[in-house]
N, C-alpha and C positions, 0 to 999 in steps of 0.2 A: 700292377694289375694285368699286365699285360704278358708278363709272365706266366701268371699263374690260370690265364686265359691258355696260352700256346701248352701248357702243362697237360691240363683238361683236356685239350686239343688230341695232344698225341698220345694220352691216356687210352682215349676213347676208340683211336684208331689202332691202337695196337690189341684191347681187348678184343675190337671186333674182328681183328684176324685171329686170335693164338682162339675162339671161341668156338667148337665144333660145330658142324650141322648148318653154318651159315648161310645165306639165302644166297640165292643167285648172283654173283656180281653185279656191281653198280655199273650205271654208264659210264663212258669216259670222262676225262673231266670235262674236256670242249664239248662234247653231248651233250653235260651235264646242264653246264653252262647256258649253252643257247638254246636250250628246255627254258631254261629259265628267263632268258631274255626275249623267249618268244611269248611265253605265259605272260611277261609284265606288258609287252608291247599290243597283246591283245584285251588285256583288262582282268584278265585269272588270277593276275601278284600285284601288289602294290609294289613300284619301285625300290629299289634300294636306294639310301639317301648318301653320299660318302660327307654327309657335314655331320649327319645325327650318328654314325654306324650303323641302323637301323638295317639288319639283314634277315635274310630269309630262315623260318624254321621247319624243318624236317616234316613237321603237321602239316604249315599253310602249302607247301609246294605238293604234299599230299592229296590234298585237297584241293587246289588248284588243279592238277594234273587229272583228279577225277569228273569234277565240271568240266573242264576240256574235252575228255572221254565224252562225258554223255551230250555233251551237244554236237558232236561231230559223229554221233551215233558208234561208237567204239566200246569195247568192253573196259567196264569200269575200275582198273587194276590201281589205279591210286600209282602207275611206274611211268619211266618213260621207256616202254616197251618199242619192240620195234614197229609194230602198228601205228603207236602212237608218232612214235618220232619220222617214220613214212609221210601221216596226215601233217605236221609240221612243215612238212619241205613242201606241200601239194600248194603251187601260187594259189592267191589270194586278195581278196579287198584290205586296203590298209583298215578302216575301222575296225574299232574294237569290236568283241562277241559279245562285250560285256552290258552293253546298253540296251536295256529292256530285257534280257535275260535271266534273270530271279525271278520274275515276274512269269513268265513263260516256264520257265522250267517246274518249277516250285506248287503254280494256282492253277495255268489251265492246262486244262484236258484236252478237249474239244475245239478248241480255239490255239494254235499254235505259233500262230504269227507272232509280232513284237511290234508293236507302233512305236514311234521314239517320242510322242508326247507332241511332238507339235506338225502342223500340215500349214499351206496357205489356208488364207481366210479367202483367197480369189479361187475362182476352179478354171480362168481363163488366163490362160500361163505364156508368156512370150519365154524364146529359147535363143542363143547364138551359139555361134563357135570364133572364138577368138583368136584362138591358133591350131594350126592342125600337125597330122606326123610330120616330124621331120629329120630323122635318121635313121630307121630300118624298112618304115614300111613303103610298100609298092602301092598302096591305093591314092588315089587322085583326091583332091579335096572335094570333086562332087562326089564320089564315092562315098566319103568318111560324113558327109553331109547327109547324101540319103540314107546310109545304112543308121544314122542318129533319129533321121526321123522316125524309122520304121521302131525302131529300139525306143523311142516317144509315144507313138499309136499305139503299143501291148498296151502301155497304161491307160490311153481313154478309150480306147475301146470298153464298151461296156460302162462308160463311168462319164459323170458330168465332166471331166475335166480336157477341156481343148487347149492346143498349142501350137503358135502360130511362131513362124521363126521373124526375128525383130530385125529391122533393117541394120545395114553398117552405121549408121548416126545415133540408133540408140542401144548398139550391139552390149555396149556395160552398161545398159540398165535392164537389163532382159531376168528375168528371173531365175531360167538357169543358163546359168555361163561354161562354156565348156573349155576346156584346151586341155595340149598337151605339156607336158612339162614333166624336167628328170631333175633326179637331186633333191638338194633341200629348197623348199620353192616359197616360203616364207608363210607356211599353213602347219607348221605342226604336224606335219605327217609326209616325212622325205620320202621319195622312191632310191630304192635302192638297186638299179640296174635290171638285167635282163630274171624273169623269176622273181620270188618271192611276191612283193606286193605290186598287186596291177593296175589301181586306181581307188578313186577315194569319191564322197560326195559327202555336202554339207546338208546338213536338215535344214527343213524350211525355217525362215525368223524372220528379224529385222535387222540381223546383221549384215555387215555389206559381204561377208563371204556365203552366206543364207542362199543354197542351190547351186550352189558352184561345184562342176563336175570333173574331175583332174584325172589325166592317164601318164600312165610311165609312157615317155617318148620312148625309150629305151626298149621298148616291148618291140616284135614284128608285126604290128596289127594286120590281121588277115583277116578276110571276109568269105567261107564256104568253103574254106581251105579243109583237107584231112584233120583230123585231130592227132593232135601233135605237129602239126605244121604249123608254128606262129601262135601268136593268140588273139581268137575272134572276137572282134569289135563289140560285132551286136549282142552275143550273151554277156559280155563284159558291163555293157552301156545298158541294158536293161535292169542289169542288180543297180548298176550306179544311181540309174535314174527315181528307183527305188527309194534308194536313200532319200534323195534331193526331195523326191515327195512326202516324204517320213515314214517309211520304214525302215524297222532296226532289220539288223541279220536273225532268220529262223533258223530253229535246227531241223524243222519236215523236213522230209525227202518223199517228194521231189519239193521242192521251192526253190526258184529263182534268186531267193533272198538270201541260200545259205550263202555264207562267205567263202567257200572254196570255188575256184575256176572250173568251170562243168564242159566247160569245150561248145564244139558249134552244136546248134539246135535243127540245121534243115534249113528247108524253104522259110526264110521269115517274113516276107510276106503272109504267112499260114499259122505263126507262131501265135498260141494263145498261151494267158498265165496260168499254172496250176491254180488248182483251188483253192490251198491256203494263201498266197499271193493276191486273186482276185477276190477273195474274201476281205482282205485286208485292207485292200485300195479301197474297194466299195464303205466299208467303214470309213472310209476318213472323207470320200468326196459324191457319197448317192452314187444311184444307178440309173443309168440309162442305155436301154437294150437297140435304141431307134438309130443312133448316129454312128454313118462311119466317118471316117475321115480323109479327108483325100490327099494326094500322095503332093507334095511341092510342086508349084509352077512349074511348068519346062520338062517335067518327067513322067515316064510309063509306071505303071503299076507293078513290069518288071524288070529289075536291076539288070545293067549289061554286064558283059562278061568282064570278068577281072584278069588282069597282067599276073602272068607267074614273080610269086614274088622271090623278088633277087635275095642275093647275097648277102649277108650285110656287109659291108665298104670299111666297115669301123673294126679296130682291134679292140680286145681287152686284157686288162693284165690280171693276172691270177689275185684272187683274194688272201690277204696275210690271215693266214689261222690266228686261233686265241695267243698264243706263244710270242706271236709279235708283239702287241699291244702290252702282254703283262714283262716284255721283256724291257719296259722303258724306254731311256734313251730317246725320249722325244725331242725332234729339235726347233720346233717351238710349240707356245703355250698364247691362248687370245681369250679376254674379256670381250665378245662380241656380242651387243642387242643381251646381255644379260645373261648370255649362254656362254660356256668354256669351250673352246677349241682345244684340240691334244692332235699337232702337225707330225706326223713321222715318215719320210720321204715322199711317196707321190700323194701319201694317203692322207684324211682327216679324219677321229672322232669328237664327237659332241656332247657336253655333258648341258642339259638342260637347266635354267635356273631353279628346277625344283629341288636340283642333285641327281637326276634318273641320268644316264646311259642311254643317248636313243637308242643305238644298236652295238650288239657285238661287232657286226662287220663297219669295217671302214669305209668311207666315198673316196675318189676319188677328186683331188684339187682341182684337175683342170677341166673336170664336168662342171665343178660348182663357180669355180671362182674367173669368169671369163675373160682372159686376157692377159693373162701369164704366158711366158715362153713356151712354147711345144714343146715336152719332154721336161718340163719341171719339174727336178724329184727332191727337189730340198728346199726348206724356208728358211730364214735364217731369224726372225723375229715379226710378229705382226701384233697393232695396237688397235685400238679404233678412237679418232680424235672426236675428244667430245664436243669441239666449235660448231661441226656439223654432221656428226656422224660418218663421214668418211672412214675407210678403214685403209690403214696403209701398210704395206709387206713391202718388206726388208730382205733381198737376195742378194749377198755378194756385195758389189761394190755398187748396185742399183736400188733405186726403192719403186715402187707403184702407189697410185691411187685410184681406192674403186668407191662408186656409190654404187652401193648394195652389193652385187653380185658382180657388178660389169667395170671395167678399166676406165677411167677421163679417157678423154683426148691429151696426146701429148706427153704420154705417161709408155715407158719407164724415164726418170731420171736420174741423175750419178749424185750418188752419195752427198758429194763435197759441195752441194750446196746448201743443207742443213750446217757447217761450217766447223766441226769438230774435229781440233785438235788436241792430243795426248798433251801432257805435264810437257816431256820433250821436244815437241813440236811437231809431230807425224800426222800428218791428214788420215782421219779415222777409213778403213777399206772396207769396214764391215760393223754390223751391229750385230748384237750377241743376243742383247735382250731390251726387250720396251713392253712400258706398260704408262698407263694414269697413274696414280695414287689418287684415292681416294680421298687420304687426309687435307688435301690439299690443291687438287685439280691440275698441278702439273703434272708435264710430258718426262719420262727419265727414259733415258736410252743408255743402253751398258755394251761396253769392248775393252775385252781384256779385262784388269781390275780396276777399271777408272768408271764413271758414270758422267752423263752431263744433265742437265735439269732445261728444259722450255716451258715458258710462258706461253701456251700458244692462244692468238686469237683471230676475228676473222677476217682483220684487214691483211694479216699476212698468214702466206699459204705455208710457207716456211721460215720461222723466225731464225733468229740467232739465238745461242746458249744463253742462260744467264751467266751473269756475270761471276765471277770466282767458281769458274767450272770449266774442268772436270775437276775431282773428287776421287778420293780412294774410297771404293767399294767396300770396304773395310768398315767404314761408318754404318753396315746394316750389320749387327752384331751377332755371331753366331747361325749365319745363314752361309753359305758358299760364297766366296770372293769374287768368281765366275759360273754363274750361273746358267741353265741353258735357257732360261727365261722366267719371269715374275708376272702377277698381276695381285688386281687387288679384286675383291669378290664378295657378296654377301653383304647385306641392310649392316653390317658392323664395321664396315670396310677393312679386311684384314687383309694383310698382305702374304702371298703365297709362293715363294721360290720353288724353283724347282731345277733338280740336277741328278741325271740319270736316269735311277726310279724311285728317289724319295723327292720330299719335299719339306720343306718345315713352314709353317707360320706365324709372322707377328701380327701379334693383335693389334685392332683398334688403333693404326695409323701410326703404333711404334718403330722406331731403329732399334732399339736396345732395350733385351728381354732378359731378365735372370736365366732361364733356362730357355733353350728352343732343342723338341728334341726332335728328329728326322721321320718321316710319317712313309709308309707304302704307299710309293702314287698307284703302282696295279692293283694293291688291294682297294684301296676308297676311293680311287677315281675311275678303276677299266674295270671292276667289277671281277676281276679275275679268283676260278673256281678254286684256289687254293692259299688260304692267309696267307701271308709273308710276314714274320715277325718284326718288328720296329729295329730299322738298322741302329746301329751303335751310333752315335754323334760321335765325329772325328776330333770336336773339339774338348769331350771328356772319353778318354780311353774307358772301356771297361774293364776290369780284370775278373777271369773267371776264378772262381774257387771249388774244386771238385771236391765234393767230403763221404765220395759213397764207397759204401762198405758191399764186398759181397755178399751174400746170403742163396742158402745151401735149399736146395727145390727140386729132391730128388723124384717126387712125385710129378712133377709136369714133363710134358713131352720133350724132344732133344727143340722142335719149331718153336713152342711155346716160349721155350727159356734163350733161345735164341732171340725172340722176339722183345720177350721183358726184358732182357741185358740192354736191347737198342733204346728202350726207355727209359733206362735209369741215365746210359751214357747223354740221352736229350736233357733230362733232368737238370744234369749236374751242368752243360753248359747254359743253361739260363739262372743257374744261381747266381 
């Protein structure tokens, strides 16, 4: 099948070169690509799934591509032109475009805004800030304080709804919660460093995340800065606050609500909402023309002067292009909370329990995972113990233990007290690979071609082996011997090797499969813009058999037949 798939494949790309008159060239593939990974992350694509193959067609990314156009107000070419792919790069609110948008684009006319369906039932709203900048930017916490309230006041102004900021003792239970925070921050929607997405908010509900307002710390939040200097809190905190009230993203111009970063507004003190914006608030919570609001205890009506802001202190390291990730060679692999990790030196991607890709680009380890070495550029296998959730990484001849994001106390410690010895007696200096098994709820750790098996529970923090172990790695049949790492994954519990840039899998809690054959980890798992044909299993050679005959095409051009020769030569080695 899969043959005759890659056949099709380069049938289709050869006609469409040796074919005159051809349209404009395509993007590149990386273009390509994170066209497409920005479409799915904003709501335009459904993900791609790598358990179903379920990938993208030529039509939906069409059409995707052209609702994207028209809600960013763009000419509607169905491409990713360079306009389009410009408005792509332009930072942004992490939420999708996609919520209340059919509705808005589709029925009204007159009426432009998008409500997300739900508001408070209260119109008298308590607010905190739970944490504030704390690595680029130069503003004071009173600063990011008052400049929050004022970005507060656009919305009641004119509207029933007051907001009084809630003491420190009932600061998490205030309605809307604000902080900063970079990375993945355990909301479904990670920031991804300096640019691209700049903060998030949740609709109102009865969820405990219902109003909770997140900014990339990673940003330089600046307040009345040039534009282009930094990015401005207050326009930022007014679309957010938006949300938190329920509304979705419009596509008006002007609106507050669109999802692109519009830079500083002026005096905000002075700031009033557009009209499709104050339309839409007034919709969800009455009008009232009589009340202003007064500015927080202890302060003037107007802001003092702000510190030029510094430098930032912090280095970055360059972003690995597509080329990385589809180049494999990952050196470790994690069932974590339900989601796959994919470790390749300083970097991490993530693939979500749905199957999606959060992103093409990678994070950074020692943003997310606090309390690893400075300058950690390699992992050597990480698990997550299901006694209590702990998750523990494996460097060297050292291990860690973190709840959640953050290191124990007391932590790193040396290998040799998990207590594993080889067949010939050598105290293990490193672990290769570790995972659960699902079939069975133990711990397996693999060095070299031996494995050892744990019972773990939670009177001990670290057991000893079971007994009659280690074990030739050998007993997982038809998977690699030495593996760069395993887990098990998915309501079927199947277990998933992986080495280089394939992978294979046994099913349903098996060692020994009639066939296992090696799968594209870039293709089904990085999403990467160009198939990779299913590697040969090392453990059944293939032999090719070429049986093609020339044939005489004296009417096609010297390119054309140049062309066809190079697909009959593909032809023949997939028979």
């Amino acid at each position: 099948m899969m043959e005759n798939l890659a056949v099709l494949y380069l049938i289709s790309a050869v006609m469409a070169l040796a074919s005159p008159g051809s349209a404009a060239p395509a993007p590149a593939p990386d273009l390509y690509s994170r066209g497409m990974d920005w479409l799915s992350r904003y709501g335009y694509l459904p993900p791609p799934d790598p358990r179903t193959g379920r990938l993208q067609t030529k039509e939906g990314m069409e059409r995707a591509i052209r609702q994207m156009q028209r809600f960013a107000g763009l000419e509607e070419t169905g491409k990713l032109d360079e306009d389009t792919l410009r408005q792509m790069s332009v930072p942004r609110c992490s939420l999708p475009d996609i919520v209340g948008t059919e509705d808005m684009l589709r029925k009204r006319r007159k009426k432009r805004y998008a409500l997300a369906g739900s508001s408070w039932e209260k119109t008298h709203l308590r607010w905190s800030v739970l944490s504030y900048p704390r690595l680029y930017s130069s503003l004071s916490q009173d600063h990011v304080k008052l400049i929050l309230f004022y970005a507060l006041k656009v919305w009641s102004d004119n509207t029933n709804l007051q907001f009084d900021a809630a003491s420190e003792d009932v600061a998490d239970s205030a309605e809307i919660r604000i902080s900063f925070e970079h990375s993945l921050h355990d909301d479904g929607y990670p920031f991804d460093g300096k640019g691209g997405t700049l903060a998030h908010a949740f609709f109102p509900g009865q969820a405990d995340i219902s109003g909770d307002t997140h900014f990339d710390d990673e940003e330089t939040w600046t307040y009345g800065a040039r534009d282009g200097e930094g990015t401005d809190l207050f326009t930022v905190a007014v679309h957010e606050f938006g949300h938190a009230l329920g509304l979705s993203h419009s596509s008006t111009n002007p609106s507050i609500m669109r999802p692109y970063y519009q830079g500083p507004v002026g005096d905000i003190t002075k700031y009033t909402l557009p009209m499709d914006d104050l339309q839409a608030i007034q919709t969800l919570y009455g009008i009232n023309v009589n009340r202003a609001t007064p500015p927080p205890s202890g302060h003037s009506t107007r802001l003092p002067e702000l510190p030029k802001n510094p430098s930032p202190t912090r280095t970055t390291q360059p972003n690995p292009g597509h080329q990385d990730r589809c180049e494999g060679g990952f050196d470790a692999v994690a069932n974590i909370r339900g989601d796959v990790f994919f470790f390749k030196g300083p970097y991490f991607w993530r693939i979500e329990r749905s199957g999606s890709l959060v992103s093409l680009n990678p994070a950074l380890i020692r943003n997310f995972w606090i309390g690893l070495p400075p300058g950690t550029d390699k992992i050597d296998a990480v698990y997550e113990r299901k006694t209590d959730s702990r998750i523990i990484f494996f460097i060297g001849s050292k291990y860690w233990v973190f709840k959640d994001t953050r290191v124990l106390p007391g932590y790193p410690r040396h290998l040799s007290e998990w207590g594993m010895r080889t067949r010939d007696g050598r105290v293990v200096e490193q672990v290769e690979a570790a995972f659960v098994w699902a079939h069975n709820g133990h711990t397996y750790l693999f060095s070299g071609e031996e494995f050892w098996r744990f019972t773990e529970n939670e009177a001990q923090t670290v057991p000893p082996p079971d007994a009659d172990y280690p074990r030739s790695a050998s007993l997982w049949k038809g998977v690699p011997s030495v593996p760069d790492d395993i887990i098990s994954w998915g309501k079927a519990g199947d277990t998933y090797f992986f080495k280089d840039n394939s992978y294979w899998v046994l099913k349903s809690g098996g060692m020994d499969q009639d066939k296992v054959n090696p799968k594209s980890t870039a293709r089904d798992w990085m999403f990467c813009p160009t198939p990779t044909p299913d590697i040969q299993s090392p453990f059944t050679p293939h032999i090719c058999k070429c049986n093609c005959k020339s044939n005489k095409a004296s009417t096609l051009t010297g390119s054309s037949l140049l062309l066809i020769s190079i697909l009959f030569q593909c032809i023949c080695v997939l028979i």
